[in-house]
C-alpha positions in Angstrom: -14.8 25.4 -0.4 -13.9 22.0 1.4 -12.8 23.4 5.2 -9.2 22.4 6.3 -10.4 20.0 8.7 -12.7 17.6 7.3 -10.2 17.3 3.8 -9.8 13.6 3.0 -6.3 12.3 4.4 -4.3 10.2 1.8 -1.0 8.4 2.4 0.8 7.1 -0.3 3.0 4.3 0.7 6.1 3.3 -2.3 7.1 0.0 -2.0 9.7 -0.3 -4.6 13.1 -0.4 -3.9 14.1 1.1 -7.3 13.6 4.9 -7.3 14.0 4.7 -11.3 10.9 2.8 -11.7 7.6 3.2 -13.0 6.0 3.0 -9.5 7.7 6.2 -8.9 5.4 7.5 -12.3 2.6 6.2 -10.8 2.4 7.3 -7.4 3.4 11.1 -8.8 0.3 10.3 -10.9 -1.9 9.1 -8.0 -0.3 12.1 -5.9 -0.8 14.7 -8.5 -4.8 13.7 -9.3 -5.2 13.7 -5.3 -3.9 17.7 -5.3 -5.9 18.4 -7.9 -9.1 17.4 -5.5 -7.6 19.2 -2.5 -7.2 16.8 -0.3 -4.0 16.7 2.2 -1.5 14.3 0.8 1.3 12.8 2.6 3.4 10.3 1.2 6.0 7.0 2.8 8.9 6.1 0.7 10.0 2.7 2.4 13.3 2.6 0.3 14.3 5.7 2.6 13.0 4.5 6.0 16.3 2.7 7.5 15.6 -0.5 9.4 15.9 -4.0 9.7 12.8 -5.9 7.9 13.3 -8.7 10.0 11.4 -10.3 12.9 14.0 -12.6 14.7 11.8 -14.0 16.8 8.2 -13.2 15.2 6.0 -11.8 17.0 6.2 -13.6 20.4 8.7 -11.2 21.8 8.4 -7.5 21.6 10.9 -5.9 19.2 11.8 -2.1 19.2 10.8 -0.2 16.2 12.9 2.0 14.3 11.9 5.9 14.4 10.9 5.8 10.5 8.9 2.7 11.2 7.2 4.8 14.6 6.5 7.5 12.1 4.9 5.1 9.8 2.5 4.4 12.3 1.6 8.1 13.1 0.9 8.4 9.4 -1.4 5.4 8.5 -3.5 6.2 11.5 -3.8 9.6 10.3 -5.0 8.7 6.6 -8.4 8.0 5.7 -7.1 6.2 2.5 -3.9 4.3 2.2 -2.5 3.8 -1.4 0.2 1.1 -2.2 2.7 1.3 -5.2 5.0 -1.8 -5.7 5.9 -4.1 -8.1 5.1 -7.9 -8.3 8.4 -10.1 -7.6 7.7 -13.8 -7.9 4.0 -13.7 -7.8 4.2 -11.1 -4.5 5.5 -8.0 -3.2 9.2 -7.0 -2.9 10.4 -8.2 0.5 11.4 -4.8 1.1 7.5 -3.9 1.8 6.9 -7.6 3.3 9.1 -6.6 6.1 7.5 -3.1 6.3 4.7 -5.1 6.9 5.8 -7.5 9.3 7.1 -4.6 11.6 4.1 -1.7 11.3 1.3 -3.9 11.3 1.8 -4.9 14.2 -0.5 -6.8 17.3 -1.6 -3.5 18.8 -1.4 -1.0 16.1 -3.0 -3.2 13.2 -4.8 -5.5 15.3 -5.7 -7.4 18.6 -6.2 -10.9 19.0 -8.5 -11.7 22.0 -7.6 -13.5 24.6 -8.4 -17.3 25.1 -10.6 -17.3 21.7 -9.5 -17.5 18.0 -11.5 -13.7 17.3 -9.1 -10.8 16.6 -10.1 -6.8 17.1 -9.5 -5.0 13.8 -7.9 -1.8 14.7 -7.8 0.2 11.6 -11.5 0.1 10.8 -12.8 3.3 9.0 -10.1 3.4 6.4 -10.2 2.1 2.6 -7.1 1.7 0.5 -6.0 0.8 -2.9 -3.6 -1.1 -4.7 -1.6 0.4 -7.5 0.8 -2.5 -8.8 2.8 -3.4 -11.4 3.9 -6.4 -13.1 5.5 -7.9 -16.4 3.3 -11.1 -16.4 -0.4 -9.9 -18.4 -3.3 -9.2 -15.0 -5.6 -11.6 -17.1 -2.9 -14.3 -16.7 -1.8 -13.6 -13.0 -5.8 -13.4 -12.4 -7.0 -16.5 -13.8 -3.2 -19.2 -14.1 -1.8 -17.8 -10.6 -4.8 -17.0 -8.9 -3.5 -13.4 -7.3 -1.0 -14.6 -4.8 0.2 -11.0 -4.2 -2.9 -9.2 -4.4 -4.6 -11.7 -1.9 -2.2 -11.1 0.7 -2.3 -7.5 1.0 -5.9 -7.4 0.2 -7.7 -10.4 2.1 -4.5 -11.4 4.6 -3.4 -8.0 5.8 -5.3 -5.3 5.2 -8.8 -6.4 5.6 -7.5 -8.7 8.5 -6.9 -5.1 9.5 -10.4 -3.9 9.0 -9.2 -1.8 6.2 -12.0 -1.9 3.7 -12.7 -1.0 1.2 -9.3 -2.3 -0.8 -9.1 -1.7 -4.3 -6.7 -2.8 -6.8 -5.2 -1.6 -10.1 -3.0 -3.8 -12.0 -1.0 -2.3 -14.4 0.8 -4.8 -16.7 2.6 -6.1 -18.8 5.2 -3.5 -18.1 8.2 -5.2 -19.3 8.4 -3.7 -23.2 4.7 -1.3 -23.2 5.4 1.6 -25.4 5.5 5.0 -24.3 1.9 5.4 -25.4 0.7 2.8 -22.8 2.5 4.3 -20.0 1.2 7.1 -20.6 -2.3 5.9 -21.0 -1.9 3.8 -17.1 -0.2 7.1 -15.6 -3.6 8.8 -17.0 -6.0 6.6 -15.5 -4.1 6.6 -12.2 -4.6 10.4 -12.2 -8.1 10.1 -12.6 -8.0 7.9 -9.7 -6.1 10.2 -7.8 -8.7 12.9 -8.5 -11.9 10.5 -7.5 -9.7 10.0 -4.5 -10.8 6.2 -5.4 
């Protein structure tokens, strides 16, 4: 038996507004497969954290973080693996998870640029993550026509800027129309995942 202590830490993070969409199906998947390996789950609904997503004057002035934002923090520094669920909106993520972004990962908690050179300190090294997201344009089109806009920013611009690495993704698409059949097929397959704790 795996002892308490050295169980693999996931945190789920939703980042869809909507609490009637599939995301939600997905991340019960995800969280489900994960319970089933015994691991300690935890789980970040952004839709329910109240605070403003904007940064008035970026990050040259220090801004005061809302409690569910502080909490935030606690709880990615506590996971071993961090596991996104959001949709694609025009080519990217929902801006209610770019300004979840902007405000959590911030210089200090996410990293550390170094004085007087161009280098930055990656602060959450040690920790892997992975994509779950959804969209109504085919993954072979937004691949290979749009080149990945979304999944290069959370992947190459913020997380692994991070040190967060290894960053997997799942693309689950088209959405818009599937049958029942091919839901249930992608809820499936996020299980497994959730049970490789991959």
């Amino acid at each position: 038996m795996t002892n308490q202590t050295n169980k693999k830490k996931i945190l789920i993070i939703q980042g869809n507004p909507d609490k009637t969409s599939f995301c939600d199906a997905l991340a019960e998947a995800y969280k489900k497969g994960a319970f089933d390996a015994n691991v300690e789950v935890k789980e970040i609904k952004i839709r329910e954290i109240e605070f403003n997503p904007n940064l008035p004057f970026g990050y040259k002035n220090k801004v005061e973080l809302e409690q569910g934002l502080i909490d935030s923090q606690h709880l990615i520094k506590w996971a071993d693996h961090l596991v996104f669920v959001y949709p694609t909106w025009w080519g990217t993520m929902p801006a209610l998870l770019k300004g979840f972004i902007d405000k959590v990962f911030l210089p200090g908690f996410g990293f550390q640029y170094r004085k007087g050179s161009v280098w930055w300190d990656k602060l959450l090294k040690g920790k892997s993550a992975r994509l779950i997201v959804t969209m109504d344009t085919p993954p072979w089109y937004y691949r290979w026509i749009y080149k990945r806009p979304g999944h290069n920013a959370m992947k190459k611009s913020t997380l692994e800027f991070c040190g967060v690495k290894p960053v997997k993704i799942s693309s689950i698409g088209p959405v818009k129309h599937s049958k029942e059949s091919k839901r249930e097929t992608w809820l499936k397959n996020i299980q497994n995942l959730g049970e490789k704790l991959a």
